[in-house]
C-alpha positions, 0 to 999 in steps of 0.5 A, a space after each residue: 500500500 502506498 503512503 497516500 494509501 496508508 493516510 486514507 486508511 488511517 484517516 477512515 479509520 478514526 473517522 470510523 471510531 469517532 462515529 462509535 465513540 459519539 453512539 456509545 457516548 449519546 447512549 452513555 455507554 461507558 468507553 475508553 480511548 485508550 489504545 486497543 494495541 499497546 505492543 508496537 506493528 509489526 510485534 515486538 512482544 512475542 505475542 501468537 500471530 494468526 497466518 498471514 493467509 487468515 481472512 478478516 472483513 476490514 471494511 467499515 460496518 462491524 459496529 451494529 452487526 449482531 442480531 439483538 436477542 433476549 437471552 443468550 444460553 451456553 450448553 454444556 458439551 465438552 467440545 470445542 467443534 459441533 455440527 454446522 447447525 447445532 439445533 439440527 444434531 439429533 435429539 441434542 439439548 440444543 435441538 430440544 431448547 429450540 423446538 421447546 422455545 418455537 412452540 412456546 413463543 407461537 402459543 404466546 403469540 398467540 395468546 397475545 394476538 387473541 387478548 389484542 384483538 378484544 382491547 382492539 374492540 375498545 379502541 379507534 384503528 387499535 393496533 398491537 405491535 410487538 418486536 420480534 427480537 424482544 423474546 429472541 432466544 440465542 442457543 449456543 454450545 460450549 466447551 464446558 462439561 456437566 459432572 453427571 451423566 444425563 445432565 447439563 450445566 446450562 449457562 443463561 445470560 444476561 441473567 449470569 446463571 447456570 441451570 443444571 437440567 437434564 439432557 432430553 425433551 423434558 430437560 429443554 422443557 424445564 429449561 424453558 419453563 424455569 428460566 426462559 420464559 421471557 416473562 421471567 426475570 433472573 431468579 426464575 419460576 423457582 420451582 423445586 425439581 430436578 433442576 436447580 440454578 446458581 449464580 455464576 461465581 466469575 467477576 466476567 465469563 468470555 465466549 471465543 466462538 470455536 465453530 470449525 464446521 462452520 467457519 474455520 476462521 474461529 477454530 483458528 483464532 480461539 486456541 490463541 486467544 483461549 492461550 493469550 487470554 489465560 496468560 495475560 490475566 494470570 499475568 495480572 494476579 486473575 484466576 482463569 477456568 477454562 471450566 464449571 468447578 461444580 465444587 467451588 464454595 462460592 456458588 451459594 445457595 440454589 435460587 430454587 432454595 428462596 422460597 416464602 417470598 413474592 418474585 419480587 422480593 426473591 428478584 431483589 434477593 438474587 440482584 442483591 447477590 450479584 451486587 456482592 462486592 465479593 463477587 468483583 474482588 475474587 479476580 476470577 473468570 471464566 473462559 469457554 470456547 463455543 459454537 457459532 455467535 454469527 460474524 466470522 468474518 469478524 474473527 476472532 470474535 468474542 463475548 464478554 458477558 458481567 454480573 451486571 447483565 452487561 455483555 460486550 460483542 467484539 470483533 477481530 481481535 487478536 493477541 495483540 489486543 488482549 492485554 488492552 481488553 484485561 485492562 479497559 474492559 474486564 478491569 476497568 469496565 469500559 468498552 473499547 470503540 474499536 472493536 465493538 460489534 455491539 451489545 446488551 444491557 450497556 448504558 449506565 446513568 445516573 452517576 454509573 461510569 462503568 460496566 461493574 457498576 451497579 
């Protein structure tokens, strides 16, 4: 590239960031302008290197490019590669969930439509609209294993739990009745069965998308970003899963065991939890590779998901950008312009200046 190009290149790109950066401000995102690279171009800091024949979309439009959903849930499998349509896998939790939550989402259409038709009488020109992506469910596969034979440790964001449910139809059924229901909150239905729910007991949870059979641009990059991640916050005194220690003592109580209460007052009681101080000075987090999140041509793609029921979506990092992610965001509770896909549950008022906070 010449050096007029090199400039153009340079000047787009700031002109790019500065559009983000004036989004997140007027939506009071908290973010930093701090570098996304702190190591100099080419590296000089021995970081891994992606193979220079790796494909990845420079152009402008990252930003924005993940599909709003309401709740994103990670099933437990032990591995790191799956079919191409983990909900097409015969008889798999995942093709379960999906089928359990389509039938539910259409019957409750379908009681909606019926109580909007009878308010439609009372009014002039009465019109329900309802946004599809208001109780979108995003199911994704990990790389994290269940202890028992038959069960699944299923983690539910942004609610930042883990469901523990069996593996067939009436598992998917439970799931979805306990914690997937778009009417419920973070603490569930609170049922006593089978199932039982924890809250996560990470200060963060990151996702690298892994999905081989579906982009081989993931399966690349998550070993180096799994191995670059671990190292730098082991680095910074963090201590980094790349599991569910089922027996770590910081899980608590199950939320099935608040009872006696109203849902409000067992949500209050869960938040209250979350909110715990302890749960952001323990420095510990999770990593999990996982299955197709969309936007490989984003590679390396990852989700940083907070107690807060903050969840961050970046885009093409590498190596090189880890260290000022540990920093910025999973420290300091700021997201960084550059690399943001997008979203949920961001904005912070009222005197909030990061992610962590409350």
């Amino acid at each position: 590239m010449s050096l007029f190009g090199a400039a153009t290149s340079l000047y787009k790109e700031q002109e790019e960031q500065d559009k983000i950066s004036s989004t997140l401000d007027e939506k009071a995102v908290p973010f930093s302008l701090d570098a996304c690279r702190y190591c100099a171009d080419p590296c000089d800091e021995d970081h891994l290197e992606y193979p220079a024949k790796l494909e990845v979309d420079q152009n402008p439009g990252m930003f924005g490019s993940v599909k709003p959903y309401a709740r994103q849930i990670v099933i437990s499998t032990g591995k790191t590669d799956w079919p191409r349509e983990i909900t097409d896998e015969e008889d798999s939790l995942a093709q379960h969930v999906a089928q359990v939550n389509k039938q539910k989402t259409r019957e409750r259409q379908a009681e909606t439509s019926a109580a909007a038709a009878e308010a439609a009488k009372a009014t002039v020109n009465g019109k329900e609209s309802q946004d599809p992506d208001a109780s979108r469910l995003s199911v994704l596969n990990g790389s994290h294993t269940a202890s028992e034979d038959g069960m699944a440790n299923v983690l539910v964001f942004p609610d930042y739990k883990m469901v523990r449910v069996e593996e067939g139809r009436v598992g998917a059924e439970t799931l979805w009745e306990n914690a997937l229901d778009p009417e419920l909150r973070i603490a569930g239905k609170g049922t006593e069965d089978e199932s039982k729910s924890y809250l996560l007991p990470y200060t963060c949870v990151i996702l690298l998308c892994s999905h081989k059979r579906r982009d081989n641009r993931c399966h690349i990059v998550a070993p180096k970003l799994l191995q670059s991640f671990t190292s730098q916050l082991e680095y910074e005194g963090w201590q980094v899963d790349h599991n569910i220690d089922e027996n770590y003592d910081d899980w608590g109580d199950s939320l099935e065991s608040i009872t006696g209460l109203t849902p409000e007052e067992r949500e209050m009681i869960v938040e209250k939890r979350l909110a715990d101080p302890q749960r952001l000075d323990n420095k510990r987090v999770l990593i999990l590779r996982s299955s197709h999140v969309g936007g490989h041509k984003y590679a390396g793609n990852v989700i940083l998901c907070f107690p807060t029921g903050a969840m961050v979506w970046y885009g093409r990092v590498t190596p090189h950008e880890v260290a000022s992610i540990v920093k910025n965001t999973i420290a300091d509770g700021k997201v960084l312009p550059k690399l943001m896909r997008g979203g949920m549950n961001l904005s912070r008022k009222c005197g909030k200046r990061t992610l962590l906070e409350w």
